[in-house]
N, CA, C and O atoms as a GROMACS GRO file, in nm:
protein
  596
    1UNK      N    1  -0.621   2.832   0.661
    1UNK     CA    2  -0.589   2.856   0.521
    1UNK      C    3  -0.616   2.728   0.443
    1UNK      O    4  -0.616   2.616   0.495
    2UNK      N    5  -0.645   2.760   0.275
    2UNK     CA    6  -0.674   2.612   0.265
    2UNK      C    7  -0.572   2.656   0.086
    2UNK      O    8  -0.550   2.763   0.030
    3UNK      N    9  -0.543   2.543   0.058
    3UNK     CA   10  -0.488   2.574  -0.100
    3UNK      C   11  -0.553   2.519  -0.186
    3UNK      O   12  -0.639   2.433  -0.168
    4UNK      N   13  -0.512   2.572  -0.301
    4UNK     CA   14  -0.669   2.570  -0.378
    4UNK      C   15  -0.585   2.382  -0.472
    4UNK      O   16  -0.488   2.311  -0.449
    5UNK      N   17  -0.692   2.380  -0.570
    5UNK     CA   18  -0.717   2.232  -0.625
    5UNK      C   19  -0.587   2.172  -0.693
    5UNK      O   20  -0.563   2.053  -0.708
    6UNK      N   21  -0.497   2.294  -0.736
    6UNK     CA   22  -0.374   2.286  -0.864
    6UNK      C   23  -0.292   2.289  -0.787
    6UNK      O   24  -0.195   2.238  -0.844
    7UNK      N   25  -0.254   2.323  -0.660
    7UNK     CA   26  -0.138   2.309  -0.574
    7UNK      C   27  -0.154   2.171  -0.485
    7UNK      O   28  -0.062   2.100  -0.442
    8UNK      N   29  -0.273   2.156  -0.472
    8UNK     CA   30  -0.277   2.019  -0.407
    8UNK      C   31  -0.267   1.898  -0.486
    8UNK      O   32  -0.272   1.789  -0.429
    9UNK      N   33  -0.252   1.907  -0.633
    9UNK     CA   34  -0.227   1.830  -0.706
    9UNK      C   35  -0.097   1.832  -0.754
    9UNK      O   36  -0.054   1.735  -0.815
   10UNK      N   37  -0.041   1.913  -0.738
   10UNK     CA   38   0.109   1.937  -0.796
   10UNK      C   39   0.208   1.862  -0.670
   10UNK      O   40   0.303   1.784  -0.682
   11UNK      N   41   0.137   1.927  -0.536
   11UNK     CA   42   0.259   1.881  -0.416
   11UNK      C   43   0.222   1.694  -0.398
   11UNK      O   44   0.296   1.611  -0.346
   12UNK      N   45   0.094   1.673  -0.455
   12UNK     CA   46   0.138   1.535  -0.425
   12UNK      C   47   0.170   1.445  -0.546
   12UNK      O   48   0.177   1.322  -0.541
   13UNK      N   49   0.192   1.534  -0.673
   13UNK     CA   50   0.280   1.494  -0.811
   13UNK      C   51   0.404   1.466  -0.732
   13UNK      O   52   0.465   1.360  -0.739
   14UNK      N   53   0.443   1.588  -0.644
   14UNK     CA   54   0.623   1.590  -0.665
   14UNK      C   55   0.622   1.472  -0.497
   14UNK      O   56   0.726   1.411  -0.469
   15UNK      N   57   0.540   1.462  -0.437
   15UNK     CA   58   0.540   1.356  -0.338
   15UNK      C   59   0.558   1.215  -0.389
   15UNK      O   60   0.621   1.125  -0.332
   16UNK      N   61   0.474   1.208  -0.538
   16UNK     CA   62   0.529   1.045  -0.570
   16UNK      C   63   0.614   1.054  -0.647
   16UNK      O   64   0.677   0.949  -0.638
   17UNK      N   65   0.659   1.120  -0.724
   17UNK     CA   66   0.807   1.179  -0.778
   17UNK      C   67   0.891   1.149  -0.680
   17UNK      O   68   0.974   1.060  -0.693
   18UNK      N   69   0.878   1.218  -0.576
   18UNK     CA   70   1.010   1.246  -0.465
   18UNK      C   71   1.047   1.035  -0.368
   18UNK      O   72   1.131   0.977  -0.299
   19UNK      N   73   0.926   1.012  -0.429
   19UNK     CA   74   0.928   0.862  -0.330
   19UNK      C   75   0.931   0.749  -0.445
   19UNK      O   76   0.885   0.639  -0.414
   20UNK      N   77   0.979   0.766  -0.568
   20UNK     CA   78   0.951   0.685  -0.696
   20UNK      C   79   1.116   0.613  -0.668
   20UNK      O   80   1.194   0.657  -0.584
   21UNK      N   81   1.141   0.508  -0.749
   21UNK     CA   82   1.259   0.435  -0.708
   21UNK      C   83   1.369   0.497  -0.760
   21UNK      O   84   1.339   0.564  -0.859
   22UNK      N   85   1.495   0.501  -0.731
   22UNK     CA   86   1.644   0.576  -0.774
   22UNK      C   87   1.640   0.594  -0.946
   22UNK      O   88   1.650   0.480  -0.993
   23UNK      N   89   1.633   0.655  -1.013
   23UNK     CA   90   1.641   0.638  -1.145
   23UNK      C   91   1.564   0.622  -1.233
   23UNK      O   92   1.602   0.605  -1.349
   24UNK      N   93   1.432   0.626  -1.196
   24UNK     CA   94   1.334   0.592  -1.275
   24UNK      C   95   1.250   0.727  -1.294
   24UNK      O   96   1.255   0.826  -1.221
   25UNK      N   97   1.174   0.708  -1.407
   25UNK     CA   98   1.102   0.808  -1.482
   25UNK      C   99   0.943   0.766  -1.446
   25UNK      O  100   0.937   0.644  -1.436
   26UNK      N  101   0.808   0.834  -1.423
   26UNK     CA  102   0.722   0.808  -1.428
   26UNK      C  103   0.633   0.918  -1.507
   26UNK      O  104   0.642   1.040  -1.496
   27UNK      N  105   0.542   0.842  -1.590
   27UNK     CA  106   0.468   0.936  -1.672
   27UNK      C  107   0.354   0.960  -1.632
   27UNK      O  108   0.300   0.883  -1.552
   28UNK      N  109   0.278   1.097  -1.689
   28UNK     CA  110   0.226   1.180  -1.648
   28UNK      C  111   0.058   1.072  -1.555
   28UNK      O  112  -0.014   1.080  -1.456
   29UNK      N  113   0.083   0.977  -1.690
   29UNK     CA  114  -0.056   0.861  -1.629
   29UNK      C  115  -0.057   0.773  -1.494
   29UNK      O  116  -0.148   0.740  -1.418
   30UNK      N  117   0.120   0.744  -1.496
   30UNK     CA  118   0.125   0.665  -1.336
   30UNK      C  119   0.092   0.791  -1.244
   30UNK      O  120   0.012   0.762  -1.156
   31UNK      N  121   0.134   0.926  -1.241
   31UNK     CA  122   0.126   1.001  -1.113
   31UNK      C  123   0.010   1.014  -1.142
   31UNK      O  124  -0.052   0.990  -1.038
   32UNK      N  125  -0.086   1.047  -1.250
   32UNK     CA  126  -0.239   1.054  -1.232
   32UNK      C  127  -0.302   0.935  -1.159
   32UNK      O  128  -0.389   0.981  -1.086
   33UNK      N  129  -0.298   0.856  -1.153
   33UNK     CA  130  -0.302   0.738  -1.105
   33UNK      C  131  -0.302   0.692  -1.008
   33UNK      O  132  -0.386   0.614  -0.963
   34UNK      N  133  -0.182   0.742  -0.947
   34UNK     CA  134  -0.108   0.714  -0.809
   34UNK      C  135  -0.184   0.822  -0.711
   34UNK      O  136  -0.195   0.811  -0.589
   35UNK      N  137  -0.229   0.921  -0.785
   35UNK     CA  138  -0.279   1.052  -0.711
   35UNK      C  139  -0.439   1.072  -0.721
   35UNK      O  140  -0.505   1.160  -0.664
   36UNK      N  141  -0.487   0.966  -0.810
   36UNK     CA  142  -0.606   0.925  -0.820
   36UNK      C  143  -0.695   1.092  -0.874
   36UNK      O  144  -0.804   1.138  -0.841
   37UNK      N  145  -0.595   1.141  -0.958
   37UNK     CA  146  -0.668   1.297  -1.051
   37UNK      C  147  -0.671   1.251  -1.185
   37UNK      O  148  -0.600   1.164  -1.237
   38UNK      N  149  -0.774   1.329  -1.239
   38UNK     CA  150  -0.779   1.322  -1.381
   38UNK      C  151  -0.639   1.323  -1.439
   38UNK      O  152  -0.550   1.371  -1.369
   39UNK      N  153  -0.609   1.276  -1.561
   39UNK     CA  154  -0.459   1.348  -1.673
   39UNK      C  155  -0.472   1.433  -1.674
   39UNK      O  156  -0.376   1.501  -1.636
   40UNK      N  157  -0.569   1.490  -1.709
   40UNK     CA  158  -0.562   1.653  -1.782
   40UNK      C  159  -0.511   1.736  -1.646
   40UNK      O  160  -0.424   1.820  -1.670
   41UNK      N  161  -0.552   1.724  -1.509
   41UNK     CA  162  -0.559   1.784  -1.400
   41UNK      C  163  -0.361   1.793  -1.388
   41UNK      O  164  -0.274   1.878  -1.376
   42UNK      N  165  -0.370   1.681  -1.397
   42UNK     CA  166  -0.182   1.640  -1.366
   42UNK      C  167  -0.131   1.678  -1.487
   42UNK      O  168  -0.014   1.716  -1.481
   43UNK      N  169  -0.174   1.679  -1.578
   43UNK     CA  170  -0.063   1.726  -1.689
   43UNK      C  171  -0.061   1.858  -1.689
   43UNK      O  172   0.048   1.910  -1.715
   44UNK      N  173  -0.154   1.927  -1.667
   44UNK     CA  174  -0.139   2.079  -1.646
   44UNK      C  175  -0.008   2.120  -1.475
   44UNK      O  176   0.057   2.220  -1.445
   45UNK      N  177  -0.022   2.016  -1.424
   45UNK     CA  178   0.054   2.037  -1.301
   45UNK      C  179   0.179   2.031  -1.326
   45UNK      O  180   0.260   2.111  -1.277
   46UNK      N  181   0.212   1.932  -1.409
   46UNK     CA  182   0.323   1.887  -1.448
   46UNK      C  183   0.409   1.993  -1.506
   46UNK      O  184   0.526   2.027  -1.489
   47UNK      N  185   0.310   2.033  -1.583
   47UNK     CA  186   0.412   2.171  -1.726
   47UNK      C  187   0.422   2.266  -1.613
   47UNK      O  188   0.514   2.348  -1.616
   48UNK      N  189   0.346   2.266  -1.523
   48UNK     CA  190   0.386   2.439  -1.435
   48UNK      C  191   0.518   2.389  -1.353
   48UNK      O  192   0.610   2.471  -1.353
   49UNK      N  193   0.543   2.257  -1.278
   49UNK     CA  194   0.600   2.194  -1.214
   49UNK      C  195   0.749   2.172  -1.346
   49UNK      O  196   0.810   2.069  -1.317
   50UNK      N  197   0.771   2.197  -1.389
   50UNK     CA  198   0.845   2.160  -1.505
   50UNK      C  199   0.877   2.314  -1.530
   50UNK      O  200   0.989   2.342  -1.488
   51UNK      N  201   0.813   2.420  -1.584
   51UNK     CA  202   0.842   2.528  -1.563
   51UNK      C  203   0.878   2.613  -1.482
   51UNK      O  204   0.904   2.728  -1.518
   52UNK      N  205   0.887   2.568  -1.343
   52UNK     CA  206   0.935   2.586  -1.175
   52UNK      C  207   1.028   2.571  -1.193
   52UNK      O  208   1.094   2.664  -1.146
   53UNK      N  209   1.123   2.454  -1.268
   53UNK     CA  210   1.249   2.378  -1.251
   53UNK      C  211   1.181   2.292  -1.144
   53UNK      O  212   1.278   2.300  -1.068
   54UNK      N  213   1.134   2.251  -1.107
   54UNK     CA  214   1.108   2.134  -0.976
   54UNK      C  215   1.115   1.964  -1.056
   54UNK      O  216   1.137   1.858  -0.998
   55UNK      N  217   1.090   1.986  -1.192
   55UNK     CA  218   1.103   1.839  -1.209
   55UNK      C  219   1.176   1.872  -1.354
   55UNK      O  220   1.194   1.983  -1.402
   56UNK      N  221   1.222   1.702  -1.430
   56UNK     CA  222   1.277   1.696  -1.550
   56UNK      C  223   1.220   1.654  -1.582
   56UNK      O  224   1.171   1.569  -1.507
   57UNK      N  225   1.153   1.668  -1.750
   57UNK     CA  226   1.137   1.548  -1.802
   57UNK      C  227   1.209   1.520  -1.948
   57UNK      O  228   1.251   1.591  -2.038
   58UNK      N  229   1.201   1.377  -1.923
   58UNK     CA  230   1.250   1.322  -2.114
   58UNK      C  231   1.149   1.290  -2.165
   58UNK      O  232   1.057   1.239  -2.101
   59UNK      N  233   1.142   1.315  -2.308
   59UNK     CA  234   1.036   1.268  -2.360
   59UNK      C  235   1.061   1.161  -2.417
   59UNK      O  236   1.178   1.122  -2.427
   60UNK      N  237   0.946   1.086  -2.470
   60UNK     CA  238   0.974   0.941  -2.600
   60UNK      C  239   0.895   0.864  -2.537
   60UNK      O  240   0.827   0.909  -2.445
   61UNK      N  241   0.888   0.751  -2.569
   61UNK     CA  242   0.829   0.622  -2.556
   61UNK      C  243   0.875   0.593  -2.428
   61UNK      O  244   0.789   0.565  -2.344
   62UNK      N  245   0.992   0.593  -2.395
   62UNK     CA  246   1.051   0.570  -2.265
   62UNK      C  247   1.088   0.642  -2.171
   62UNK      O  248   1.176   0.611  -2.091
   63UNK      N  249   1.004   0.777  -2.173
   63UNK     CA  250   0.985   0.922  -2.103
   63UNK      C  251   0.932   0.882  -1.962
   63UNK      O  252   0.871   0.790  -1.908
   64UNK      N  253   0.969   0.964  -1.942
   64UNK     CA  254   0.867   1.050  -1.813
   64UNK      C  255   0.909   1.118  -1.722
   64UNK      O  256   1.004   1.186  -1.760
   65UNK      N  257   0.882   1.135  -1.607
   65UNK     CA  258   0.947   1.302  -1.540
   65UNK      C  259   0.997   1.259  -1.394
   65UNK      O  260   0.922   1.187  -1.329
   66UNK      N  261   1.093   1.290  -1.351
   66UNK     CA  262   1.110   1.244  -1.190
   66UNK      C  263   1.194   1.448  -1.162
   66UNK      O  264   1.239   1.523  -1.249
   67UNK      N  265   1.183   1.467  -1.033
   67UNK     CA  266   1.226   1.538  -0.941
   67UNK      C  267   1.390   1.602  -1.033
   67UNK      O  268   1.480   1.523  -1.062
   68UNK      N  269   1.395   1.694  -1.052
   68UNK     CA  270   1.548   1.752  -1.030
   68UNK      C  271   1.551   1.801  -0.902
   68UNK      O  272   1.474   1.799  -0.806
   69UNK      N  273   1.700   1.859  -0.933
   69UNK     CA  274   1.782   1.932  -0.768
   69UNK      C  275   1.768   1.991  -0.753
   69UNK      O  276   1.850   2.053  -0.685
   70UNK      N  277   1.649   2.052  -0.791
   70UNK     CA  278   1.616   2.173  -0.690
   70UNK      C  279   1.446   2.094  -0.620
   70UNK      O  280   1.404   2.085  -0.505
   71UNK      N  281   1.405   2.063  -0.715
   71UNK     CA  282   1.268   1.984  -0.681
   71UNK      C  283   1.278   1.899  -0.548
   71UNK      O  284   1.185   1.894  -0.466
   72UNK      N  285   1.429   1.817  -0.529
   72UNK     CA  286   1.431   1.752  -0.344
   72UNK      C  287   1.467   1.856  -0.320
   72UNK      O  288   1.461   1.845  -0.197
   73UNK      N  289   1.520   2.010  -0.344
   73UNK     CA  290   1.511   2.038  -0.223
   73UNK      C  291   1.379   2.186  -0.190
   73UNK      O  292   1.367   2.259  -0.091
   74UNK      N  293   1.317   2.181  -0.292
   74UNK     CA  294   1.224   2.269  -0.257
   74UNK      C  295   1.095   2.213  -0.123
   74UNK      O  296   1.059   2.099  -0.094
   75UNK      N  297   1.052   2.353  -0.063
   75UNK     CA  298   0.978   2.327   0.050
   75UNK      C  299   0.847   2.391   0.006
   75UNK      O  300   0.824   2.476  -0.080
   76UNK      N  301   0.741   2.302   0.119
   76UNK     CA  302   0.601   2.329   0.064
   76UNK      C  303   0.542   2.484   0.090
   76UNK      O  304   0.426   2.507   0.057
   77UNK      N  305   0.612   2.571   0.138
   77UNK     CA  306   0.673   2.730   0.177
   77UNK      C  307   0.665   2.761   0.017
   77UNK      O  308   0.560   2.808  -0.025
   78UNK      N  309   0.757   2.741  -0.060
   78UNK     CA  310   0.797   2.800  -0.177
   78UNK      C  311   0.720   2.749  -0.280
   78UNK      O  312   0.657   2.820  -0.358
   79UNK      N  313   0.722   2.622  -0.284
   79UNK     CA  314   0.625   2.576  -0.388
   79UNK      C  315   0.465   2.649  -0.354
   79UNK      O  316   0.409   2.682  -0.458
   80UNK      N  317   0.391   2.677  -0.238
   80UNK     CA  318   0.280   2.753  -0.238
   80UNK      C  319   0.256   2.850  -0.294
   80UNK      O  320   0.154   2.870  -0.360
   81UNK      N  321   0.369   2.942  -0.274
   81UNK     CA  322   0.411   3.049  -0.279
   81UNK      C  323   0.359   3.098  -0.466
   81UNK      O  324   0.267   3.162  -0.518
   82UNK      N  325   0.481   3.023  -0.511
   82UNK     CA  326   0.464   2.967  -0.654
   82UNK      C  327   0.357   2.934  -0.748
   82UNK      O  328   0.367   2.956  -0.869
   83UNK      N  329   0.232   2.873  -0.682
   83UNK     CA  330   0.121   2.805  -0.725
   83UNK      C  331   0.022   2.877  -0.659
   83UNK      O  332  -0.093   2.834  -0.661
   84UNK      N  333   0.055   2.999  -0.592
   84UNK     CA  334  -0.080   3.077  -0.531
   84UNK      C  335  -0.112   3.166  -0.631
   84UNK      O  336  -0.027   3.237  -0.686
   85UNK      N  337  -0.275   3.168  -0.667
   85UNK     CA  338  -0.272   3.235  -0.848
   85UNK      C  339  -0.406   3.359  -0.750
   85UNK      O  340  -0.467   3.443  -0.816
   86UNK      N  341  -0.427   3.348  -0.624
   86UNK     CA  342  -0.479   3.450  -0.567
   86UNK      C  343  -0.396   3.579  -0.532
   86UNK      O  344  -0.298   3.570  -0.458
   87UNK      N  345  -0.421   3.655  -0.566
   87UNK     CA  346  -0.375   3.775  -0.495
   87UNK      C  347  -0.428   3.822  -0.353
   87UNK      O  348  -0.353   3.845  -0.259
   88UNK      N  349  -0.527   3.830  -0.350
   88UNK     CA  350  -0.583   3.873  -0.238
   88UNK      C  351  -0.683   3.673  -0.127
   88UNK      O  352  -0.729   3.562  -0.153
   89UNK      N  353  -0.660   3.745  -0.038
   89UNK     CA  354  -0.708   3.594   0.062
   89UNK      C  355  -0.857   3.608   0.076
   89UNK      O  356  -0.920   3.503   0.070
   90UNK      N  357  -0.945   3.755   0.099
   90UNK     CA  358  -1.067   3.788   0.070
   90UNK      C  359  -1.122   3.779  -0.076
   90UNK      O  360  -1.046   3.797  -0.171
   91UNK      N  361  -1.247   3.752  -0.092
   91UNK     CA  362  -1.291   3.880  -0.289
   91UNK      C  363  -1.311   3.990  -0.256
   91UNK      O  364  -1.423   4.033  -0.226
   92UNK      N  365  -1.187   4.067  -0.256
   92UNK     CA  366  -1.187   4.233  -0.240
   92UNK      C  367  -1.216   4.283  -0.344
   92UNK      O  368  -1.268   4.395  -0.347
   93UNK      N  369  -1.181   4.180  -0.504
   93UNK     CA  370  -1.247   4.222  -0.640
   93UNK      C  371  -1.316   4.121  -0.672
   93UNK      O  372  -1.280   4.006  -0.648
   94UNK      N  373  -1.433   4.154  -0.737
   94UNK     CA  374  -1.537   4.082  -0.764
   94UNK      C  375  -1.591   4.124  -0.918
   94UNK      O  376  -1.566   4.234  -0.968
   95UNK      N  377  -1.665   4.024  -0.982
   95UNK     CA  378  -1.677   4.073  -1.082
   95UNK      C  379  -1.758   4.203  -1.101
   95UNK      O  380  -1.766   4.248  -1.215
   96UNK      N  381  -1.813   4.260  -1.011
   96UNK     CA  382  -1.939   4.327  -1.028
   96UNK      C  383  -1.853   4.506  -0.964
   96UNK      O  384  -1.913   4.613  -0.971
   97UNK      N  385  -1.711   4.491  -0.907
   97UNK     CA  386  -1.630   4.569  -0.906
   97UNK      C  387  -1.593   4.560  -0.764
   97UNK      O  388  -1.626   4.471  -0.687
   98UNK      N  389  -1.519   4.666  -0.738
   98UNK     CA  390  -1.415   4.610  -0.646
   98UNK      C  391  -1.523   4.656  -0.472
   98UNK      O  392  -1.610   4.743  -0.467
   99UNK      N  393  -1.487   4.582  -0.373
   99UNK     CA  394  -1.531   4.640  -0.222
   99UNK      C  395  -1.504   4.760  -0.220
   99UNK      O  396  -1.401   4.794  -0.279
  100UNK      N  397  -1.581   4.858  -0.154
  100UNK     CA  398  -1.562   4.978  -0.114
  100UNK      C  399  -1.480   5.001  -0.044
  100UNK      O  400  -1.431   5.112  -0.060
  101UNK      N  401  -1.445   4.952   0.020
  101UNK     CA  402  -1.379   4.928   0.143
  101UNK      C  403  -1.227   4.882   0.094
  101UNK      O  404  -1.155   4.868   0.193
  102UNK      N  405  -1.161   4.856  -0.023
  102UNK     CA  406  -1.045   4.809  -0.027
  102UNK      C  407  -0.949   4.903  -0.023
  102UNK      O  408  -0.840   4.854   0.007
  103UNK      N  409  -0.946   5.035  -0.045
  103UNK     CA  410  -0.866   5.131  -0.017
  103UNK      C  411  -0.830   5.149   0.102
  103UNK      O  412  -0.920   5.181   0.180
  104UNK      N  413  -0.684   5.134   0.156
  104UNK     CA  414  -0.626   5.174   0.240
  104UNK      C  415  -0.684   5.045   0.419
  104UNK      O  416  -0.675   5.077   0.538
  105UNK      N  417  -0.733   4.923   0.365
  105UNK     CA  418  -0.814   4.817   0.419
  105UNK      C  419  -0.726   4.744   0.465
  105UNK      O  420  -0.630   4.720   0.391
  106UNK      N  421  -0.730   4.673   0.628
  106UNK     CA  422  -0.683   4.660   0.725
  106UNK      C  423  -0.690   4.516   0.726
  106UNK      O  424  -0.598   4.434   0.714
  107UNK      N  425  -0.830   4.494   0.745
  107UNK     CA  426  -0.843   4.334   0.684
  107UNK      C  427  -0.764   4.277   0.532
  107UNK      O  428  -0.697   4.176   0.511
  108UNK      N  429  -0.785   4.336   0.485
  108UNK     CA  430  -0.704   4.300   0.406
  108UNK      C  431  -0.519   4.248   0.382
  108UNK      O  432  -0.473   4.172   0.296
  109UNK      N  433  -0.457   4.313   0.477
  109UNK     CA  434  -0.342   4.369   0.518
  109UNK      C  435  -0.321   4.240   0.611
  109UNK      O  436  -0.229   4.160   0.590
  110UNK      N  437  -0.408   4.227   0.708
  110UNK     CA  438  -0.423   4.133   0.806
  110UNK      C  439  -0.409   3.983   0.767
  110UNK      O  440  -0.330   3.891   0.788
  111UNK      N  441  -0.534   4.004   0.694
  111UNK     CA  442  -0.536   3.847   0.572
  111UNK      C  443  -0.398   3.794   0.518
  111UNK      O  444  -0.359   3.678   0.520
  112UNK      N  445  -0.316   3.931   0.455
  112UNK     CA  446  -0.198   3.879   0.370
  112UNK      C  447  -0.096   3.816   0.487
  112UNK      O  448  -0.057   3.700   0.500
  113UNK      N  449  -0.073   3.913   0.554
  113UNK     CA  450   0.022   3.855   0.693
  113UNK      C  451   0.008   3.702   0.738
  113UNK      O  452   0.100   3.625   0.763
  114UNK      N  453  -0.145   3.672   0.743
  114UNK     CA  454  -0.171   3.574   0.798
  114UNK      C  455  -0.153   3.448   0.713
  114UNK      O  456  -0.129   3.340   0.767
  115UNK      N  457  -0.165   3.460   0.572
  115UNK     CA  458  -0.105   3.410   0.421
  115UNK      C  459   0.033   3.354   0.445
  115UNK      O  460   0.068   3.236   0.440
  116UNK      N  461   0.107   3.466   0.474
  116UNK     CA  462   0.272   3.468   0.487
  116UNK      C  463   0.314   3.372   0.609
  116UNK      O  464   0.403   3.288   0.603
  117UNK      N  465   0.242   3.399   0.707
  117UNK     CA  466   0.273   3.312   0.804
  117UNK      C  467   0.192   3.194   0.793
  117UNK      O  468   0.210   3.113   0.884
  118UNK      N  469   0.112   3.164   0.710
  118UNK     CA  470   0.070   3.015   0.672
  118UNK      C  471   0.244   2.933   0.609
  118UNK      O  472   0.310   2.840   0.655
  119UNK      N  473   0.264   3.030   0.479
  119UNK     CA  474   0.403   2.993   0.385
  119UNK      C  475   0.478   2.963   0.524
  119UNK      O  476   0.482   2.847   0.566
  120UNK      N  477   0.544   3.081   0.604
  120UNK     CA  478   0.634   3.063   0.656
  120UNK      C  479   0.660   2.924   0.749
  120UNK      O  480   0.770   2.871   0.764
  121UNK      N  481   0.551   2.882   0.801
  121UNK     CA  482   0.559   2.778   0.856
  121UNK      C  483   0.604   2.654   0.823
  121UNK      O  484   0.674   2.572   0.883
  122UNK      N  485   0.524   2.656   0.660
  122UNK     CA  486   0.582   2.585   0.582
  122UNK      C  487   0.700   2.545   0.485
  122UNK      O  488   0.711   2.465   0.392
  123UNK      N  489   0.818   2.670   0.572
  123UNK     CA  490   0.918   2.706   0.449
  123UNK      C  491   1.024   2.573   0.530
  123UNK      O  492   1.126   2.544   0.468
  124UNK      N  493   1.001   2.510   0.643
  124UNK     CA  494   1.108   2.409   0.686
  124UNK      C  495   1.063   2.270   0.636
  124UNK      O  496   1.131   2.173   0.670
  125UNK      N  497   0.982   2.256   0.578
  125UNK     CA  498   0.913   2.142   0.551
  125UNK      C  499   0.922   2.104   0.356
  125UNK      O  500   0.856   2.153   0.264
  126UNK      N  501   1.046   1.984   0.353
  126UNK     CA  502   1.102   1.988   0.227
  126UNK      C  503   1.010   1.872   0.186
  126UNK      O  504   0.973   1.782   0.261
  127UNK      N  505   0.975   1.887   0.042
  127UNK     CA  506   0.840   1.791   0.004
  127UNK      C  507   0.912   1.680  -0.078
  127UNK      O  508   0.839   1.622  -0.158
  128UNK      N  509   1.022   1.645  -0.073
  128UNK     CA  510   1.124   1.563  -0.104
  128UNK      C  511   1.109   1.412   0.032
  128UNK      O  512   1.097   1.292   0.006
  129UNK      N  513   1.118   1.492   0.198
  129UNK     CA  514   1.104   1.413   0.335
  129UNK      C  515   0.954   1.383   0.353
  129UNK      O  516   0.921   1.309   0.445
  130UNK      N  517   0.859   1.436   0.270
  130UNK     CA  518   0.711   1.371   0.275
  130UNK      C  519   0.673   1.223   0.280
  130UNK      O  520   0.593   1.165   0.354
  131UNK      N  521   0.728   1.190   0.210
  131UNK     CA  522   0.655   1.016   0.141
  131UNK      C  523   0.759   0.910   0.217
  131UNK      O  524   0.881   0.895   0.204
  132UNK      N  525   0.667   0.845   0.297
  132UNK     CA  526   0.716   0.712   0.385
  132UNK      C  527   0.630   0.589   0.338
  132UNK      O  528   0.511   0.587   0.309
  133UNK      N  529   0.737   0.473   0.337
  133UNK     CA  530   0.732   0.351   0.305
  133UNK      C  531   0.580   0.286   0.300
  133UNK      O  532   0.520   0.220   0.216
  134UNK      N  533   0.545   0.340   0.440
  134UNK     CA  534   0.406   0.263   0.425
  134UNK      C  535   0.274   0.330   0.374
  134UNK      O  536   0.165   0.274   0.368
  135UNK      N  537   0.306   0.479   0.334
  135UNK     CA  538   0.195   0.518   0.260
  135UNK      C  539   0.207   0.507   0.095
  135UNK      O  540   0.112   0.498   0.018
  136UNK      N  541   0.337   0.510   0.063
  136UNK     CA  542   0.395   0.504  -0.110
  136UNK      C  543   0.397   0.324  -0.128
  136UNK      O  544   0.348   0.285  -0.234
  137UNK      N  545   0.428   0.260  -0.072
  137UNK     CA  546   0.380   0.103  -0.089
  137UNK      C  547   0.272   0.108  -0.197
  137UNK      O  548   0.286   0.132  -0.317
  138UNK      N  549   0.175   0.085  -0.136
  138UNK     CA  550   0.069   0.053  -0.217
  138UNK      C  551   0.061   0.158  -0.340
  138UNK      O  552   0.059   0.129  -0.459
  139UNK      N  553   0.058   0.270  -0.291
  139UNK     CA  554   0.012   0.354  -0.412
  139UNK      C  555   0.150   0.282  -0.524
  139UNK      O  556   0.100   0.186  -0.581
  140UNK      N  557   0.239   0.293  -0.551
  140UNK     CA  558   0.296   0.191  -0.640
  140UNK      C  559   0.280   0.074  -0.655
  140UNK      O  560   0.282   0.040  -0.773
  141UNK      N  561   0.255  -0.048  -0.542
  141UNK     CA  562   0.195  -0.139  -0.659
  141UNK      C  563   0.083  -0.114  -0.694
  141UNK      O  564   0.025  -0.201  -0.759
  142UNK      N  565   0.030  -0.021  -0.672
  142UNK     CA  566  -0.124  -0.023  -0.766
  142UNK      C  567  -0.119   0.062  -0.909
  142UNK      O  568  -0.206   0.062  -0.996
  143UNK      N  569  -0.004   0.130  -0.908
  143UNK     CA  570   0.036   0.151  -1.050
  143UNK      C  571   0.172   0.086  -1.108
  143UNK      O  572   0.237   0.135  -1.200
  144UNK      N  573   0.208  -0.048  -1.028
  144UNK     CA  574   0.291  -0.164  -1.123
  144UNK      C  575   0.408  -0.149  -1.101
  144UNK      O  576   0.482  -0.223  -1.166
  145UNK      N  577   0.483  -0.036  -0.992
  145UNK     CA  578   0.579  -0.022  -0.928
  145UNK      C  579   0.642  -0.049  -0.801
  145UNK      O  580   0.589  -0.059  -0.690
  146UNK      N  581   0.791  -0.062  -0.842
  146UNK     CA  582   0.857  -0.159  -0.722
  146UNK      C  583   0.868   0.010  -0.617
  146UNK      O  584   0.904   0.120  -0.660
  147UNK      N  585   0.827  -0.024  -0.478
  147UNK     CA  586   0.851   0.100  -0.414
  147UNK      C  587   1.015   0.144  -0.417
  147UNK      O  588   1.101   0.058  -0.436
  148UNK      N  589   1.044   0.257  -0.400
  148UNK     CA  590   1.166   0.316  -0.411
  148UNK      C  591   1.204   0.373  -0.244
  148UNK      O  592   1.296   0.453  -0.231
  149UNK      N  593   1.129   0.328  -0.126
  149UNK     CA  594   1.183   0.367  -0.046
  149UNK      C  595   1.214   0.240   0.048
  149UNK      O  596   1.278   0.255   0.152
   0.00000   0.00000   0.00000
């Protein structure tokens, strides 16, 4: 299974979120930064991530967004879940109309199961326990921050 471009940018938003120091706010430019994606890419992550409840933010001059309580404790299970904008794991619809074959379709059926048990695997795995000392190091001082772990 692979996840597509907006979930892999969101789980490693809330990865330097989740590893940022006790109390502090980071804006939308340090996690672009830190995550080495466009703004635009992360700010769109952000508002969906924000509309999840997974993060807060304040706004102002002295804004920016860190993790709420549900955000440590959500798992990369649910957050997928959340950010999967596929319906189907095949193109059973296509623009040119749908497979013949999608009525009452086995593969299909098969595919989703196999979807679910991708999530499920991932439902023990809290994206809060992701980020260790020696991989969040650097990525903060290279955006001017004291590490938080």
């Amino acid at each position: 299974m692979r996840i597509n471009a907006f979930a892999d940018v969101s789980l490693r938003a809330l990865m330097v979120l989740a590893a940022a120091p006790e109390g502090s706010l980071l804006t939308t430019q340090n996690i672009a930064n830190a995550v080495a994606t466009p703004y635009n890419h992360v700010s769109k992550a952000m508002a969906k991530l924000r509309g999840l409840g997974l993060i807060e933010v304040e706004r102002g001059r002295t804004g920016g967004a860190r993790l709420s309580a549900a955000g440590r404790l959500a798992t990369v299970g649910q957050i997928l879940r959340a950010l999967n904008t596929r319906t189907d794991a095949a193109d059973c619809i296509a623009p040119s109309g749908d497979c013949p074959l999608i009525h009452e379709c086995n593969l299909r059926r098969a595919l989703a199961r196999a979807r679910e048990a991708f999530y499920r695997e991932l439902d023990d795995v809290v994206v809060s326990e992701l980020p260790n000392s020696a991989q969040m190091t650097p990525v903060f001082e290279m955006i001017g921050l004291r590490p938080g772990i």
